[in-house]
C-alpha positions as CSV (number, residue, x, y, z in Angstrom):
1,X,6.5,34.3,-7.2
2,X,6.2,30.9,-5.8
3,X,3.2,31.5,-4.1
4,X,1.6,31.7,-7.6
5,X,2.9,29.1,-9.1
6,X,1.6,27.1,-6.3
7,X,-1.8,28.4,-6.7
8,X,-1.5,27.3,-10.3
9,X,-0.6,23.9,-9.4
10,X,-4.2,23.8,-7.1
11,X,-5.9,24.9,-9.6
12,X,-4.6,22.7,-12.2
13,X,-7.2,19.7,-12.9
14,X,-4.5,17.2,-13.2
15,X,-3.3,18.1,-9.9
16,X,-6.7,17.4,-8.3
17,X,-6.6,13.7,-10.5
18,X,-3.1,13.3,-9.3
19,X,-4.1,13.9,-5.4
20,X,-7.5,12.2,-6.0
21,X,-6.3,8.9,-7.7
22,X,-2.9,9.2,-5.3
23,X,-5.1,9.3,-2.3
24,X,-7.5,6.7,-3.2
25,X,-4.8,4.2,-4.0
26,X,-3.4,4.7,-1.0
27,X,-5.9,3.9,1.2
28,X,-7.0,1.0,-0.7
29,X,-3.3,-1.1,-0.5
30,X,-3.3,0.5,3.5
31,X,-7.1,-1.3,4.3
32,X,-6.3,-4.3,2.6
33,X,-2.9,-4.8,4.7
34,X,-5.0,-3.6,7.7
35,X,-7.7,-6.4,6.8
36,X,-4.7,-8.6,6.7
37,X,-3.0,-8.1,9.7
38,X,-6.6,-8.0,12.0
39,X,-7.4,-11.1,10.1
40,X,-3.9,-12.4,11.3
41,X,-4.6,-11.2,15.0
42,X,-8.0,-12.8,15.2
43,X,-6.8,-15.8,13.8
44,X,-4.4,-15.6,17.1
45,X,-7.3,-14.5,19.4
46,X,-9.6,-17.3,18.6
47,X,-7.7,-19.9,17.1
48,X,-4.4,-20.0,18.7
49,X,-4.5,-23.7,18.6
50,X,-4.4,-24.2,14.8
51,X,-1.6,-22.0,14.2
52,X,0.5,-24.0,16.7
53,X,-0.7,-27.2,14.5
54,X,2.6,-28.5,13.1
55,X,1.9,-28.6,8.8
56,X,2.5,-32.3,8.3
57,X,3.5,-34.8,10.9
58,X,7.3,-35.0,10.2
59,X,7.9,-31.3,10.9
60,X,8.0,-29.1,13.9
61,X,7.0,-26.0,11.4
62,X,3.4,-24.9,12.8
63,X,0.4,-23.1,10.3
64,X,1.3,-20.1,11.9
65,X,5.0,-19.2,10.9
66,X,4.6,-19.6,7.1
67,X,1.0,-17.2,8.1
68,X,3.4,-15.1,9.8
69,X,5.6,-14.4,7.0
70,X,3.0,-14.4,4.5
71,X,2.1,-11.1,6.0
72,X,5.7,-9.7,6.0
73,X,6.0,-10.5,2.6
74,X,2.4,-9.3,1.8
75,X,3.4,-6.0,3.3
76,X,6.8,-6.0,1.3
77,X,4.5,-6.6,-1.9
78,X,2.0,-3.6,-1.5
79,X,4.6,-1.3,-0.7
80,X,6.5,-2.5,-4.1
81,X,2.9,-2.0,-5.6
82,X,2.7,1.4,-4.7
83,X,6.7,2.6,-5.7
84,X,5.8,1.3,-9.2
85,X,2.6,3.4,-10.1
86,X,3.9,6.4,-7.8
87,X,7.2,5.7,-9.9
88,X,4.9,5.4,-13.1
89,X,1.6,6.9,-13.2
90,X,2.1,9.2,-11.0
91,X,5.1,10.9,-12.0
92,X,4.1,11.0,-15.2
93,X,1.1,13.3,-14.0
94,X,3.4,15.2,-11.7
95,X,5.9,15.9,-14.7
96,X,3.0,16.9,-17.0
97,X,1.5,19.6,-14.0
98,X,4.8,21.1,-13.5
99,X,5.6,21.6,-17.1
100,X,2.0,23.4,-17.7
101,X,2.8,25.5,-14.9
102,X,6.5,26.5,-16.6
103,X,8.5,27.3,-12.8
């Protein structure tokens, strides 16, 4: 019995938009955090010496820690990105192949 309804749910084209538009998202937010975080590790390779440059003269805080967390916090915000149209868009399309399909 379940082995039709899965076949159902391939078949179905909103389940081939869902994995489509699911994957391509996906990928996208995961390249532009790898971009990111190679961009942040050549900036260490090749130009250590500016990220150890204190940000004004009066502080001991260097180019590279605020850089450093920029990335963290980048990382934080394309994950939350991705919860709210997995927890939008997508389960929307999820809820609508399921109920064609009538388990």
């Amino acid at each position: 019995m379940h082995e039709e309804a899965y076949r159902q749910i391939e078949r179905n084209p909103r389940f081939q938009e869902l994995v489509s538009k699911r994957g391509k998202f996906a990928w996208t937010l995961a390249l532009l955090m790898l971009g990111l975080y190679i961009a942040f590790i050549l900036l260490i390779a090749f130009v250590p010496h500016w990220l150890g440059t204190p940000i004004t003269a009066s502080t001991v805080i260097t180019w590279g820690i605020p850089l450093g967390i920029g990335l963290i916090v980048a990382a934080i915000a394309l994950t939350g990105i991705y919860v709210r149209r997995a927890n939008g868009e997508f389960d929307r399309l999820t809820k609508a192949i399921l109920d064609e399909v009538k388990l």
